[in-house]
C-alpha positions in Angstrom: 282.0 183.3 33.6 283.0 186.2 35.6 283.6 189.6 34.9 287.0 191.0 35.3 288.6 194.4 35.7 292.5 193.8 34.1 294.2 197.4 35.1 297.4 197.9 34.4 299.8 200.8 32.4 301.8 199.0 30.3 299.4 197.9 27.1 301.0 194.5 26.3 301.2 193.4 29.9 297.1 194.1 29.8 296.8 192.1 26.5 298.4 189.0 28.0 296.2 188.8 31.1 293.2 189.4 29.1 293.9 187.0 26.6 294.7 184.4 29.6 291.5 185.1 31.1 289.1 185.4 28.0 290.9 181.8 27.1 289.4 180.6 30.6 285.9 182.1 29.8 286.0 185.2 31.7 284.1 188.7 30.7 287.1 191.4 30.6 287.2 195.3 30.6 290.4 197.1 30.6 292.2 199.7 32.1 295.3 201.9 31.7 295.4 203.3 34.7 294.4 204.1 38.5 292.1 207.2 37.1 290.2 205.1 34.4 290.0 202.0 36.9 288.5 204.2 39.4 285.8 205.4 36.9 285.0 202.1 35.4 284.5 200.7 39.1 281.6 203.5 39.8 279.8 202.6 37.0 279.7 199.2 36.5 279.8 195.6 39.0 282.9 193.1 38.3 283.2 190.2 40.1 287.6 190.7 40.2 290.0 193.2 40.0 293.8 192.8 38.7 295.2 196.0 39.2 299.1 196.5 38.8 300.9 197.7 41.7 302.6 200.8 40.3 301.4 203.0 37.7 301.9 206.9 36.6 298.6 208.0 38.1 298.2 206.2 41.6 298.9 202.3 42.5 297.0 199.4 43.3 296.9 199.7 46.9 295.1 203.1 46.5 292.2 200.7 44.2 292.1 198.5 47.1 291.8 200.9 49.1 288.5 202.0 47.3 287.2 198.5 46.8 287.4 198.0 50.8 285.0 201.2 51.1 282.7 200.8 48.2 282.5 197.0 47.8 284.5 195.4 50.3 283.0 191.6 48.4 285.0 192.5 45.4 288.4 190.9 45.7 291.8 192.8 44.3 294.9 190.7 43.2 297.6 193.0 42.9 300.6 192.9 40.1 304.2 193.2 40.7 307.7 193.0 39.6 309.0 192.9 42.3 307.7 190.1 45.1 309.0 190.2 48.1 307.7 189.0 51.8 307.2 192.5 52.9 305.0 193.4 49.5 303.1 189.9 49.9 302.1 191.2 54.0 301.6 194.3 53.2 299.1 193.3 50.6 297.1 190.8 53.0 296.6 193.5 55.6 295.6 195.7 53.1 292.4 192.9 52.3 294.0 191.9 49.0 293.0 188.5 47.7 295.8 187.7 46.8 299.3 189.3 44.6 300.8 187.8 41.1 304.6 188.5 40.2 305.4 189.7 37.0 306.4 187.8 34.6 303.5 186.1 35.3 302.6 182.2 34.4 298.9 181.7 32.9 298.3 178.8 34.8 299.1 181.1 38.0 297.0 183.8 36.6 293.9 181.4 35.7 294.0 179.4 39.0 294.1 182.6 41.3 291.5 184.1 39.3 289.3 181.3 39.5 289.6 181.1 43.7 288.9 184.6 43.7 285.6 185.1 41.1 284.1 182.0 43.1 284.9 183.7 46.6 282.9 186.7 45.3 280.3 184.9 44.0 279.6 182.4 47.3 280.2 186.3 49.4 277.2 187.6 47.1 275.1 184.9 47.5 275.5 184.5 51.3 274.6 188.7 51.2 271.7 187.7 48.9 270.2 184.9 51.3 270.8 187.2 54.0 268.8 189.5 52.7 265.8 187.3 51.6 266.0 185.8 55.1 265.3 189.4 56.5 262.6 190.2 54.0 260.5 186.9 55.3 261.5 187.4 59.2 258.1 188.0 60.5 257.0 184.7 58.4 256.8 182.8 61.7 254.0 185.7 62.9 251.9 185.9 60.1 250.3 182.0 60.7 248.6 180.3 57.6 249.8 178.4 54.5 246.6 179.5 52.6 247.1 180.6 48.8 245.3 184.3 50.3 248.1 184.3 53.6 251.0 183.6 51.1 250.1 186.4 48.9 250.0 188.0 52.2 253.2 187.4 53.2 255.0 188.1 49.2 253.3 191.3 49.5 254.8 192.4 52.7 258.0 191.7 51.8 257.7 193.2 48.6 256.7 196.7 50.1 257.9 196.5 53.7 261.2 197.8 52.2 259.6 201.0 50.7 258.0 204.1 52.2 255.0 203.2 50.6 251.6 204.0 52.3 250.0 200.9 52.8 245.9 200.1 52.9 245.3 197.1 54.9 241.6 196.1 54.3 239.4 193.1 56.4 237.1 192.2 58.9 237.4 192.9 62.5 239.4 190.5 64.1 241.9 189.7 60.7 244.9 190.8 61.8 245.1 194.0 60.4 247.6 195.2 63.2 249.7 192.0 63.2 250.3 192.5 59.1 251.5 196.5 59.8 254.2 194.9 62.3 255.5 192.8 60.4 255.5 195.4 57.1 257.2 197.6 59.7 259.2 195.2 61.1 260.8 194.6 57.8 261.3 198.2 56.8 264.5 200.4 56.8 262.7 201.9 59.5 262.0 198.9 62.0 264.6 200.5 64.5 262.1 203.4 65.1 258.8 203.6 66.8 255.9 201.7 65.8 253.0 203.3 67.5 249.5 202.7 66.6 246.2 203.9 67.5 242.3 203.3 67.6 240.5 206.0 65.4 237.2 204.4 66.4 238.0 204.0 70.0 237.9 208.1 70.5 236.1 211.7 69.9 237.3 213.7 67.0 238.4 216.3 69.8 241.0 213.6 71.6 242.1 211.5 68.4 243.2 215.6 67.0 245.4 216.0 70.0 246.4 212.2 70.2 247.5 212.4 66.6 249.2 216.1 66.4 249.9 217.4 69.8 248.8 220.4 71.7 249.9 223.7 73.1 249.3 224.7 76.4 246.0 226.4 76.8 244.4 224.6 73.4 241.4 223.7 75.2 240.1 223.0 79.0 242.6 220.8 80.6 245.5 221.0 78.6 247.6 222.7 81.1 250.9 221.8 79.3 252.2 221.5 75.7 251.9 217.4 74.8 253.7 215.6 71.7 251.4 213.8 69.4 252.1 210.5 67.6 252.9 211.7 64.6 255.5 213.4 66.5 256.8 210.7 68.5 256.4 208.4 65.7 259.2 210.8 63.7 261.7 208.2 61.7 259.2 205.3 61.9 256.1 204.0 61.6 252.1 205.2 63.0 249.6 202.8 61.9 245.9 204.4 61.9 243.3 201.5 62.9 239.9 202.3 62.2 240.7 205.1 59.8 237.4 205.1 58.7 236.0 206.6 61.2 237.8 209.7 60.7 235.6 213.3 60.6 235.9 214.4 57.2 238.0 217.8 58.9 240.6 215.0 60.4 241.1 213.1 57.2 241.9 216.9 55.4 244.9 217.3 58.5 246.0 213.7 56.9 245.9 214.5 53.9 248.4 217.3 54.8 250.6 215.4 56.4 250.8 212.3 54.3 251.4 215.0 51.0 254.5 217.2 52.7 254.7 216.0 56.0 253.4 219.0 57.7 251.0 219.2 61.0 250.0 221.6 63.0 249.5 220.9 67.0 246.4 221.5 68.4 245.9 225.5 68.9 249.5 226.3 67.4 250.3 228.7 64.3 253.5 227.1 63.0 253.7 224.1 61.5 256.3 221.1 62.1 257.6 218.9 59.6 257.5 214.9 60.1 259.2 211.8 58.4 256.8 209.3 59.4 255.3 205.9 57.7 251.5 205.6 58.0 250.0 202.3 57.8 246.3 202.4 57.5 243.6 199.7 58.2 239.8 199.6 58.3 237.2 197.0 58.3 234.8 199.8 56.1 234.5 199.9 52.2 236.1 203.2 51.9 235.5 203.3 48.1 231.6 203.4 49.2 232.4 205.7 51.5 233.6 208.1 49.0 230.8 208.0 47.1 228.3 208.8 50.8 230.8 211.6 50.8 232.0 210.6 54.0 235.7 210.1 53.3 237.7 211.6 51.1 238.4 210.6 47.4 242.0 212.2 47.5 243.0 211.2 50.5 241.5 207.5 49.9 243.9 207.2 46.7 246.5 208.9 48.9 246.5 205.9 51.6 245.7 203.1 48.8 248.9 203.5 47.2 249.4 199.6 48.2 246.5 197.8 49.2 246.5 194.8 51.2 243.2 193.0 51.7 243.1 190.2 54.5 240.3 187.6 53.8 238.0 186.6 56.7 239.1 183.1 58.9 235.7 181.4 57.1 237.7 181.7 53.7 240.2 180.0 54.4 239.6 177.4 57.1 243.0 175.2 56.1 245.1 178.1 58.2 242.7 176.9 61.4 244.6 174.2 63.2 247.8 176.1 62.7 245.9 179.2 64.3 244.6 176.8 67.1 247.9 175.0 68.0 249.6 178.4 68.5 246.8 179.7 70.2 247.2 176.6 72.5 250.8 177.1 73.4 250.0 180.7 73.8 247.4 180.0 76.5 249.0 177.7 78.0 252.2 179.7 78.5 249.9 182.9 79.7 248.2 180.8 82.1 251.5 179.2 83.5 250.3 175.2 82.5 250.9 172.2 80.2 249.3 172.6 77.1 245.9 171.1 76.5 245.2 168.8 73.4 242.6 169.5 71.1 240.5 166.5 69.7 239.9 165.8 66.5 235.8 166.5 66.8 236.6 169.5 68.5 239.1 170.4 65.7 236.4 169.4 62.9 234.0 171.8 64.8 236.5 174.6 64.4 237.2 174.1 60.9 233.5 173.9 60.1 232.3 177.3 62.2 231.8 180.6 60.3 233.9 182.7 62.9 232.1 186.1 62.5 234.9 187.1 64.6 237.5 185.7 63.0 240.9 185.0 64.4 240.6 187.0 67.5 237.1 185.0 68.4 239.3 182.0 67.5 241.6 182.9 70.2 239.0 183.8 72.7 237.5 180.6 72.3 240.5 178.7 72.9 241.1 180.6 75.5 238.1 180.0 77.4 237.6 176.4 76.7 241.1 176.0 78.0 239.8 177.7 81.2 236.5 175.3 81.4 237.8 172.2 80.0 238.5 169.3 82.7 241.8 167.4 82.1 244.3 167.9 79.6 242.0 167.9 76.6 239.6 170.0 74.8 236.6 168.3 73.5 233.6 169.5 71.5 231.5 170.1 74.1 233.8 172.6 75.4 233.7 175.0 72.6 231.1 177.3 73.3 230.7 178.4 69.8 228.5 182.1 69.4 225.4 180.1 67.1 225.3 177.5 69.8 225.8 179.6 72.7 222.2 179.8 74.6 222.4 182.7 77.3 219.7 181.0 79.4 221.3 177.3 79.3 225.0 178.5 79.6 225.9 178.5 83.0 223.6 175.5 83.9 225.9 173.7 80.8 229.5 174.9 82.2 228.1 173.4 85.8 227.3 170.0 84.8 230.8 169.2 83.1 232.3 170.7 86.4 235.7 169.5 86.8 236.8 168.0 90.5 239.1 170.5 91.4 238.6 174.3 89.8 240.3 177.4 90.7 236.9 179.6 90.6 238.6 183.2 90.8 241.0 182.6 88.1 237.9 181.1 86.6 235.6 183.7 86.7 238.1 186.2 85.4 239.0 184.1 82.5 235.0 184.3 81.6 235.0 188.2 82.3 238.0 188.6 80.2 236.4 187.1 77.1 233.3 188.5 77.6 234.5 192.0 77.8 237.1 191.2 74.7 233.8 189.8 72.5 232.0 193.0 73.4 234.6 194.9 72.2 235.2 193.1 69.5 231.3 193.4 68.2 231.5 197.7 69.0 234.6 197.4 66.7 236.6 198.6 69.9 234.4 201.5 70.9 234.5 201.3 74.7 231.0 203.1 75.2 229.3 200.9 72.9 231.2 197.9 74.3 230.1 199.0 78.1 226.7 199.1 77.2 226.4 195.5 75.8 228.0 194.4 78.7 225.3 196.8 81.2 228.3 198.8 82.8 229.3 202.1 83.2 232.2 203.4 81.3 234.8 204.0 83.8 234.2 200.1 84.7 234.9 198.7 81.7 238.0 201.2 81.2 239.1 199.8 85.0 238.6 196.2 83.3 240.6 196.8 80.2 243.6 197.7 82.3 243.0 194.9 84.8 243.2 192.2 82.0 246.0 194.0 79.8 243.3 194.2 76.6 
């Protein structure tokens, strides 16, 4: 059944088609003329419109016309006495469906409305799978068939859409960042900035001035007005990592912002006005927080207006060799090689480790058994897992299952890559902290980070 929109002027020609088309199961609303039909199209959906060519008020190309512009799906068949070659081309390059002569025969009437309700229906559905196809396009980044990753996935498609704040929740390591892509990435908003920033990784001081601008002469060494993100993030989408490491006199400037989108820049007087998306993420229990009295309760009920929680990689270790195989292909690509098979004890090891780093350590580990591993395999004994790891017996381990042939600089950077990435993974990215786990000054390990693209 389809409904139909029958307008024409003359009341018994609008009785006949509807009777026609009621016979053939159609849903029919009426109209007498190009005023009425216009009105009856802005407040309700048909599925066809039979609209008379000439009537008192307007005609039926000036319907098509607004069909074309407000719902160019919805076909038009227009009605006329008089048919003629010229009427019938005019019509088509107008984006009619299709025309009808009057005196009209039902079988005419029913067949031409069938082609055209089932046109509109197939156009609908295609827009409709279109659609769906778009809300699950990051499907393919967010890895796992887990009941806890599927959820994942429904929720970000259900709120990516909206400006909704967002309150992504999980241990270091998760995929926090990954899950505000893709929420962004599915947004009205995805062909803006997404910018995103460490609150952890610095002071109070900096992350004001990273996150709102500064004037000119704010404080030593800002010798020139600077745009903050919230700034360059305008239209799109800023995603706070860390946020719960935020002074208590930070979180009240975003509370500000996220209420009326208001900021003030570093030493400035006047406020500006924002449209910006913030997606927020920390590994903390915020609610706890809030009763220390070291975050906000406002502004915590302010960002949790959809949580999201992530569950660690230990919880759900079925997503694993998914994880691994990408993680595979992805070092194998970085590294310019073939890919490296994993075997099945090595796999079982994986699946049965606790990963207090979750899917970043995964990645790591890959990563540097692919380095160490002789041949085109990956066995068990190349997984230096962080329980089994013995500092003392490491590098006397690594030298026994010495391959024939080893590139040792590429080597040896591969090892300093992960190790710096594990140490900032256990200061929960906090550079100093990471630098002095490792026993090297600051500016080193900021030289490193930019050497290995962390």
């Amino acid at each position: 059944m389809a409904r139909i929109l029958v307008i024409d002027d003359e009341p018994n020609m609008r009785r006949i088609l509807t009777l026609i088309l009621e016979e053939a199961g159609h849903d029919v609303s009426e109209a007498s003329g190009a005023t009425t039909a216009l009105e009856a199209l802005a407040s309700k959906q048909f599925d066809l419109v039979i609209s008379d060519k000439k009537m008192p008020d307007g005609d039926g190309f000036e319907i098509l016309r607004y069909c074309r512009e407000n719902e160019p799906m919805l076909p038009v068949v227009i009605l006329t006495a008089l048919a003629t070659v010229e009427l019938a081309v005019e019509a088509m390059q107008a984006g009619a469906f299709d025309f009808i002569s009057k005196p009209f025969v039902p079988e005419v009437v029913t067949a031409v409305a069938m082609r055209a309700t089932e046109r509109s229906r197939l156009l609908r559905e295609n827009v409709a799978l279109r659609e769906e196809a778009k809300r699950f396009a990051f499907a393919d980044e967010i890895l796992g068939e887990s009941a806890a990753i599927n959820g994942i996935k429904q929720a970000i498609a259900r709120v990516g859409p909206t400006n909704a704040t967002v309150l992504i929740t999980g241990e270091t390591g998760t995929g926090k960042e990954l899950v505000a892509r893709a929420i962004h990435k599915v947004s009205t908003r995805s062909k803006e900035n997404f910018l995103a920033v460490n609150c952890a990784a610095v002071s109070e001081q900096l992350l004001e001035s990273e996150l709102f601008g500064h004037e000119k002469g704010a404080f030593t060494g800002a010798d020139k007005p600077r745009q903050g993100l919230f700034e360059a993030a305008h239209g799109g989408t800023l995603f706070l990592d860390e946020a719960g490491e935020m002074s208590l006199g930070l979180q009240a400037k975003l509370l500000r912002v996220l209420t009326d989108g208001q900021f003030l820049r570093v030493g400035a007087t006047s406020p500006r006005t924002v449209d910006v998306r913030v997606i927020v993420a920390t590994h903390r229990d915020l609610p706890e927080r809030v009763k220390e009295g070291s975050f906000r309760e406002d502004l915590y009920y302010r960002l949790a207006v959809v949580p999201i929680s992530i569950p660690p990689l230990r919880e759900r270790p079925e997503d694993i060799p998914v994880l691994v195989n990408e993680a595979l292909t992805q070092v194998a690509r970085e590294l310019k090689t073939e890919v490296k098979q994993l075997l099945p004890k090595a796999l079982d090891k994986l699946v049965h480790y606790h990963f207090p780093g979750n899917v970043r350590e995964l990645r790591n580990l890959i990563e540097r058994a692919f380095i160490l591993a002789g041949g085109n395999v990956i066995s068990e004994n190349d997984l230096l897992l962080q329980h089994e790891t013995n500092p003392e017996m490491t590098e006397n381990e690594w030298i026994a299952d010495l391959p024939e042939r080893i590139d040792l600089p590429k080597t040896l950077d591969g090892l300093e890559r992960s190790l710096i990435q594990r140490a900032l993974l256990l200061a929960n990215g906090v550079q100093a902290e990471a630098a002095r786990k490792l026993g090297i000054s600051r500016s080193d390990i900021a030289y490193k980070i930019r050497k290995y693209d962390l």
